[in-house]
GUSE-486865 format. One record per residue (C-alpha): x, y, z; chain. Coordinates in steps of 0.25 Angstrom, whole numbers, plus 5000, padded with zeros to 4 digits. Layout:
+------+------+------+------+
!    X !    Y !    Z ! dolo !
+------+------+------+------+
!    X !    Y !    Z !    A !
...
+------+------+------+------+
! end
This chain:
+------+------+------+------+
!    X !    Y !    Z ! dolo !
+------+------+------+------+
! 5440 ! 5323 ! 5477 !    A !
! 5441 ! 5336 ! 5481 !    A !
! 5433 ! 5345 ! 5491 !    A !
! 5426 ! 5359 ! 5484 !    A !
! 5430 ! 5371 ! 5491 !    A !
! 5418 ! 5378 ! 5497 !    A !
! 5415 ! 5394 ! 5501 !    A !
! 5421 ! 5392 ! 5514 !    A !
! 5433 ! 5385 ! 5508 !    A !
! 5435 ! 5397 ! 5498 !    A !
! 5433 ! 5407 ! 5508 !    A !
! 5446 ! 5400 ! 5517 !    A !
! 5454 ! 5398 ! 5506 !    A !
! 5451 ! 5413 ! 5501 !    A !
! 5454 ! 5417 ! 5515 !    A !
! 5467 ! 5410 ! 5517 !    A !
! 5474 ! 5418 ! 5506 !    A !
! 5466 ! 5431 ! 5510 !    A !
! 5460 ! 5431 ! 5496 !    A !
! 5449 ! 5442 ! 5492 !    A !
! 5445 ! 5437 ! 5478 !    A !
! 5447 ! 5448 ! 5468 !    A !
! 5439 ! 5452 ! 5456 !    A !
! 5452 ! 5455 ! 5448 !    A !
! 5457 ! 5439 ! 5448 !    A !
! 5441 ! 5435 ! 5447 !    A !
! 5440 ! 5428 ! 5460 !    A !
! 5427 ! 5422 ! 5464 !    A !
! 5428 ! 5409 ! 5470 !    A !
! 5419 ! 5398 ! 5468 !    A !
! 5415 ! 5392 ! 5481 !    A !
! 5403 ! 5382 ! 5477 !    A !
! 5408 ! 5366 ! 5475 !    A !
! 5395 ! 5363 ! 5468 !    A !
! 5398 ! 5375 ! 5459 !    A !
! 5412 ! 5371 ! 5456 !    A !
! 5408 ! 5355 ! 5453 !    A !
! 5398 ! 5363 ! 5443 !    A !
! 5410 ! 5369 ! 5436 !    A !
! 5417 ! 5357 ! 5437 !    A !
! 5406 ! 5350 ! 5430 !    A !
! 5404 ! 5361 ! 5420 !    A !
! 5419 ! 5358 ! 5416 !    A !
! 5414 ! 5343 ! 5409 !    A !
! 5431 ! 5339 ! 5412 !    A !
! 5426 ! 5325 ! 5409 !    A !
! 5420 ! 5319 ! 5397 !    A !
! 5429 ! 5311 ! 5387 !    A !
! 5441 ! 5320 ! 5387 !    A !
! 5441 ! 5323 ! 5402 !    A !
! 5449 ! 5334 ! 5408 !    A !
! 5462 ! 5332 ! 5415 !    A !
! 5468 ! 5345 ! 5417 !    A !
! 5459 ! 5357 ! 5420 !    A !
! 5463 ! 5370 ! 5420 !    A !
! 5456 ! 5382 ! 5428 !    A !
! 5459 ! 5395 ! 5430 !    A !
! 5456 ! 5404 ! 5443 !    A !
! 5455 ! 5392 ! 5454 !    A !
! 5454 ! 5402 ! 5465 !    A !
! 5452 ! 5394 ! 5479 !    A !
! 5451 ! 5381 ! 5470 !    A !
! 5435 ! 5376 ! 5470 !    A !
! 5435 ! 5375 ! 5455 !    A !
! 5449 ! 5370 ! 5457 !    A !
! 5445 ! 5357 ! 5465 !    A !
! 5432 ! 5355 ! 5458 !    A !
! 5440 ! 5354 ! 5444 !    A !
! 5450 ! 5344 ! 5452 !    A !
! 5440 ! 5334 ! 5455 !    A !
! 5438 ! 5332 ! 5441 !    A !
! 5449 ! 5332 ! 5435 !    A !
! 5463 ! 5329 ! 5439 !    A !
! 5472 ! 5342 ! 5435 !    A !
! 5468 ! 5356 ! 5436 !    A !
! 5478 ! 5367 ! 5434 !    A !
! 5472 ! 5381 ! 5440 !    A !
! 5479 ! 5394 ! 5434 !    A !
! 5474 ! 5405 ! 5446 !    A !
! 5481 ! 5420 ! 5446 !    A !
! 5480 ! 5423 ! 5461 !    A !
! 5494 ! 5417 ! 5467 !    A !
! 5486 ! 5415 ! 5481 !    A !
! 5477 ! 5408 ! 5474 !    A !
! 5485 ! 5399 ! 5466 !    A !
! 5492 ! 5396 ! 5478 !    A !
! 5482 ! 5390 ! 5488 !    A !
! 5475 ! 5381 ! 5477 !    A !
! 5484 ! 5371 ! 5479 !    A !
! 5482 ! 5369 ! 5492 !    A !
! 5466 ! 5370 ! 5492 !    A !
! 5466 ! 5359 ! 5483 !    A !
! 5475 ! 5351 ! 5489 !    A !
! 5466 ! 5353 ! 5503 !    A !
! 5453 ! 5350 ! 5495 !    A !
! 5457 ! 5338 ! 5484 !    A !
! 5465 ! 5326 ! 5484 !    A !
! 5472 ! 5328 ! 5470 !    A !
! 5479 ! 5341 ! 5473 !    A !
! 5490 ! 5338 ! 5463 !    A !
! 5480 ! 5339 ! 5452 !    A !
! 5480 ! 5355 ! 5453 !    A !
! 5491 ! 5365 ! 5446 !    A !
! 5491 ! 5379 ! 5449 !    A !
! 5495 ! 5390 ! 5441 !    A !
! 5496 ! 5403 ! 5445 !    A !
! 5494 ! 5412 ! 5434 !    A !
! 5484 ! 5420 ! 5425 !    A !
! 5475 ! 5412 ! 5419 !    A !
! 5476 ! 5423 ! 5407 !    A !
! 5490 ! 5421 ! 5403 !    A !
! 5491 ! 5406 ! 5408 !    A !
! 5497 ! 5397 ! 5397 !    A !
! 5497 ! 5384 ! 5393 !    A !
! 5513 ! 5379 ! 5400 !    A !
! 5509 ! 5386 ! 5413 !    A !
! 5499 ! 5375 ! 5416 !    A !
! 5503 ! 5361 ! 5417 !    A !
! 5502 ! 5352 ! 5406 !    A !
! 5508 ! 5339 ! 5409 !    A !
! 5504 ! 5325 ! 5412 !    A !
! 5495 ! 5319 ! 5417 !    A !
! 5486 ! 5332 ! 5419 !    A !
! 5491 ! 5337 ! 5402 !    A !
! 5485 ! 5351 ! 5397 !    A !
! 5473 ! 5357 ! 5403 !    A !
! 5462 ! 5355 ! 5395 !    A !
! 5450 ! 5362 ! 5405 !    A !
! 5448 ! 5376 ! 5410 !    A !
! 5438 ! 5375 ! 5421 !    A !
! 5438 ! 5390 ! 5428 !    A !
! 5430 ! 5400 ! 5436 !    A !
! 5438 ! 5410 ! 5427 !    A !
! 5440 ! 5423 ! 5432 !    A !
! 5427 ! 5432 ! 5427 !    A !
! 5437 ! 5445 ! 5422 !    A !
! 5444 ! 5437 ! 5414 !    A !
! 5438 ! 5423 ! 5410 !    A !
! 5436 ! 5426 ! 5395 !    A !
! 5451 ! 5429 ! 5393 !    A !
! 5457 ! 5417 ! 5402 !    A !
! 5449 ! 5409 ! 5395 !    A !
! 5451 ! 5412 ! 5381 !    A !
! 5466 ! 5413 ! 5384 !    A !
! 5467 ! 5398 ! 5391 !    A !
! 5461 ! 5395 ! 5378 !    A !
! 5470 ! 5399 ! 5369 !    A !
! 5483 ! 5393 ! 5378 !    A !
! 5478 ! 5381 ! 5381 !    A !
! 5473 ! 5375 ! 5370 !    A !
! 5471 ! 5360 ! 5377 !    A !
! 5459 ! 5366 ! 5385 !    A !
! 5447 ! 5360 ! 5378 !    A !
! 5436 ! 5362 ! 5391 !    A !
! 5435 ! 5376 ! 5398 !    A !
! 5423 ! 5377 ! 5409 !    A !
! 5424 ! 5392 ! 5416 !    A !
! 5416 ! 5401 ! 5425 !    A !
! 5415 ! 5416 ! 5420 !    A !
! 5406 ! 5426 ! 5423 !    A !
! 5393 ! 5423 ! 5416 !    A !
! 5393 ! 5435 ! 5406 !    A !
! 5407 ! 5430 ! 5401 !    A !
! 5402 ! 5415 ! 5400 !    A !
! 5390 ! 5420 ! 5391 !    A !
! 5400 ! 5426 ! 5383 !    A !
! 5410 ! 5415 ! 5380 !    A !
! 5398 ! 5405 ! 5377 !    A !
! 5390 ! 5416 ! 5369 !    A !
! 5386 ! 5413 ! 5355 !    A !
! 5389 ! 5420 ! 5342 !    A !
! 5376 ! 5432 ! 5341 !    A !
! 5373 ! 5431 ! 5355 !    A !
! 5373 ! 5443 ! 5365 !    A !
! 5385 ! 5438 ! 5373 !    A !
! 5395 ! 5432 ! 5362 !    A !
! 5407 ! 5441 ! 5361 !    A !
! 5423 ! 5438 ! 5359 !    A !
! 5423 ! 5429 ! 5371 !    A !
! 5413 ! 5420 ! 5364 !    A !
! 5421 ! 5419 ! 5351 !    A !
! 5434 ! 5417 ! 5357 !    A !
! 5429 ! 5405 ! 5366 !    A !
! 5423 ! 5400 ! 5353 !    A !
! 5436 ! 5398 ! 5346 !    A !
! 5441 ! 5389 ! 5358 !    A !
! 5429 ! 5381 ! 5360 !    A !
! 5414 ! 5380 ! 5362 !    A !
! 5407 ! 5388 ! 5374 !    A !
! 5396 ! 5388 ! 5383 !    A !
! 5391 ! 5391 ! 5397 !    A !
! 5391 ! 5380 ! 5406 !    A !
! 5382 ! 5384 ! 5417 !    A !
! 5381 ! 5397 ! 5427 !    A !
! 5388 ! 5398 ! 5441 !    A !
! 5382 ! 5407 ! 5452 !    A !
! 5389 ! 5417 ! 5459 !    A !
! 5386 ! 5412 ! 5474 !    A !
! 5397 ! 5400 ! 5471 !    A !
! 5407 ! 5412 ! 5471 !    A !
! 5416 ! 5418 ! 5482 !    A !
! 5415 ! 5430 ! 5480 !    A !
! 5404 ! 5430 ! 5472 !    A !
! 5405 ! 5437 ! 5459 !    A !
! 5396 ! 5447 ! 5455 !    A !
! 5393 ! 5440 ! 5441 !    A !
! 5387 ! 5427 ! 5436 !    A !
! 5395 ! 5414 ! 5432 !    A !
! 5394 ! 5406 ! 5421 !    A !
! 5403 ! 5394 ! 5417 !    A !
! 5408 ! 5395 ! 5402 !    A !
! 5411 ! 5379 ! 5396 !    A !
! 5421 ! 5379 ! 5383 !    A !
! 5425 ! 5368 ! 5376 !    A !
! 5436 ! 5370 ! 5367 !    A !
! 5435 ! 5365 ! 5351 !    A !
! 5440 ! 5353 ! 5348 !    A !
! 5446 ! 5359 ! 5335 !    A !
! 5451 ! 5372 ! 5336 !    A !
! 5442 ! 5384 ! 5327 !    A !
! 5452 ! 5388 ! 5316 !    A !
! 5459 ! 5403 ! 5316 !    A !
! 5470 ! 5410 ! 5324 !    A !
! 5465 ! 5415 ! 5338 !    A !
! 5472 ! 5427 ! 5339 !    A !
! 5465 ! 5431 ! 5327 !    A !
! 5450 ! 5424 ! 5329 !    A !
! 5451 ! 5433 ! 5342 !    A !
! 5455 ! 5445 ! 5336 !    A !
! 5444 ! 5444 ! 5327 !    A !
! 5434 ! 5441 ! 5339 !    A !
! 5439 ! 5452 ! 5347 !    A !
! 5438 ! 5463 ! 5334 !    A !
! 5424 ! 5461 ! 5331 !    A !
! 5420 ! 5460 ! 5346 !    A !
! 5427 ! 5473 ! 5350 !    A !
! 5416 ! 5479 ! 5342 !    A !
! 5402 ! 5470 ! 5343 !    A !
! 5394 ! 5479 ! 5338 !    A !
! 5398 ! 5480 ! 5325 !    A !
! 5398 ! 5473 ! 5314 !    A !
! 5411 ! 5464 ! 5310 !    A !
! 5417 ! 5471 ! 5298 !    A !
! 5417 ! 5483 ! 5309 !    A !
! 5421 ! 5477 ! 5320 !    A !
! 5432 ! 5471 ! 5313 !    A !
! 5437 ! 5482 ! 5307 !    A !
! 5448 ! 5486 ! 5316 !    A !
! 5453 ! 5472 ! 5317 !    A !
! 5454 ! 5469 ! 5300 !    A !
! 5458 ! 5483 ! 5298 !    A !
! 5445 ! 5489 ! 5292 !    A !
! 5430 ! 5486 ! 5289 !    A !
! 5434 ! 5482 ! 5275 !    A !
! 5446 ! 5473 ! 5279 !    A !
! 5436 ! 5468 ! 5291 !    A !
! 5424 ! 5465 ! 5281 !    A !
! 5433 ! 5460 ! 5271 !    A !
! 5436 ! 5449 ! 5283 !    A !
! 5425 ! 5447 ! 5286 !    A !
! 5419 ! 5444 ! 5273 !    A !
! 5430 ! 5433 ! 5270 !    A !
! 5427 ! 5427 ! 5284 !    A !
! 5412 ! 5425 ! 5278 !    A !
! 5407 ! 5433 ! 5290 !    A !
! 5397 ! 5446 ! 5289 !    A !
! 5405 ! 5458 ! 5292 !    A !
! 5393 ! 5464 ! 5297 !    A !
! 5390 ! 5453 ! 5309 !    A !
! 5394 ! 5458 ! 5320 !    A !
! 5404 ! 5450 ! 5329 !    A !
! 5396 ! 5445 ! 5339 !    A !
! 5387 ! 5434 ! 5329 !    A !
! 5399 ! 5430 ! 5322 !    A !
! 5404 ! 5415 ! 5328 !    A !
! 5418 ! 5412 ! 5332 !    A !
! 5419 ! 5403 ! 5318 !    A !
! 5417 ! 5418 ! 5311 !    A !
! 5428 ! 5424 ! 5318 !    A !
! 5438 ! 5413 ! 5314 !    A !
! 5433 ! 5416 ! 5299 !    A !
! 5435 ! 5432 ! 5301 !    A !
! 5449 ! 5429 ! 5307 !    A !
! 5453 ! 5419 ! 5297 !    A !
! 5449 ! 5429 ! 5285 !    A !
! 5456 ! 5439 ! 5292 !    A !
! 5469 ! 5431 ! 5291 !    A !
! 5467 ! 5426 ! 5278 !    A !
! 5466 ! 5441 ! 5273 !    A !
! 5479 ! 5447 ! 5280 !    A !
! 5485 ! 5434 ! 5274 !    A !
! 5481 ! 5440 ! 5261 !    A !
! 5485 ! 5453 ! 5263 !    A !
! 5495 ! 5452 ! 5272 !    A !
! 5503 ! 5466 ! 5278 !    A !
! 5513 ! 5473 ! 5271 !    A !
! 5527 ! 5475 ! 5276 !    A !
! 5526 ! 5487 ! 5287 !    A !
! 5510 ! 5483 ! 5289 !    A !
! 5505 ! 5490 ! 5280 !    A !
! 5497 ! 5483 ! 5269 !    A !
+------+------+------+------+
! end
């Protein structure tokens, strides 16, 4: 077993590299054991297919880090800040009694790809993503460890409240946006509990949620570039109706109506009550008309 770091721990460790957490790399450290056996828990890494290799992003000073290791045997944490990534090692190794069960990558987590992390035997592909991600980024990190790891089937985060409201939002509701979709098409969401600010060093100043993702067991049908593509169109303009807000994207009104039509959705919704089901339609109508009418040589038509 392996013993929690606490706020006086955090504190020595932040002062033995000189550290001064930044806003830039997102650092607010969580210095609460009970808070961190909370996350741990939140994760469910048991269960029928338990987890053996869990991944988690930003680890910090390592409180998350040592909680995940008592409950699983391998952990691989990716973390940007060199200094970081350096000491980690060696705070586990002073604090648990399986030390060899942690890899460290240094690199950003939002160009991380599959054959940076290890994937061998006995610990195979990571399958979890447990995180306190880093709040100005979160959305994006956690979208792209999506699409490159396509063995992650459990993703457990902390993000800043607002941003967890919006991943688990539902469709019509005054919080569902393109984060909401896009998580949709990987798996099904929902917030797992809130986190309070005084278990943080320094303390942020925004409220903390934890965000729960279970990926689908079948994959939803369509091409993700262009689902997202899609999603991203008719958000860059909410307010307006679809056959609108899509204009750009299909080429006009007509041509996005037309699409629209064929995808069985009403042109005049707007994008905010339509489900992540209606954007695979719209995006699957919109290639099966440019497979129709294809371009003409020199791109004009």
């Amino acid at each position: 077993m392996s013993s929690l770091l606490g706020a006086v721990e955090i504190r020595r460790l932040a002062a033995e590299l000189d550290l001064r957490p930044t806003k830039t790399l997102g650092q607010n450290f969580v210095h609460d054991a009970n808070t961190v056996r909370r996350i741990v828990a939140a994760a469910a890494l048991g269960g029928d297919r338990p987890h053996r290799h869990v991944l988690e992003v930003g680890p910090g000073l390592g409180s998350l880090t040592l909680g995940l290791l008592e409950q699983v045997p391998f952990v691989t944490a990716v973390e940007i800040d060199q200094r970081l990534a350096a000491l980690l090692p060696t705070t586990v190794a002073a604090h648990h009694e399986r030390p060899e069960g942690l890899t460290v990558v240094a690199a950003d987590a939002m160009t991380v790809t599959a054959a940076e992390l290890p994937d061998s035997e006995p610990a195979g592909p990571v399958t979890a993503l447990v995180a306190n991600l880093p709040y100005n980024v979160a959305v994006p990190v956690l979208l792209h460890l999506l699409e490159v790891l396509p063995a992650l089937r459990r993703v457990l985060v902390m993000v800043q409240a607002e941003v967890a409201d919006r991943l688990a939002a539902p469709p019509g509701s005054r919080t569902y946006g393109s984060p909401s979709v896009k998580a949709a098409w990987y798996g099904t969401t929902k917030r797992a509990g809130a986190i309070g600010r005084n278990v943080f060093w320094p303390v942020p100043g925004v409220d903390s949620a934890l965000v729960a993702l279970d990926r689908h067991q079948k994959p939803l049908p369509g091409i993700r570039s262009e689902v997202f593509a899609v999603i991203d169109a008719a958000f860059s303009q909410r307010r307006k109706m679809l056959r609108s807000a899509l204009a750009g994207w299909a080429g006009s009104a007509a041509a996005a109506t037309d699409i629209l039509q064929r995808a069985g959705v009403d042109p005049t919704l707007r994008g905010e009550v339509v489900d992540v089901d209606g954007y695979i339609a719209i995006a699957d109508a919109a290639h099966r008309v440019r497979a129709e009418d294809p371009p003409a040589a020199g791109g004009e038509r």
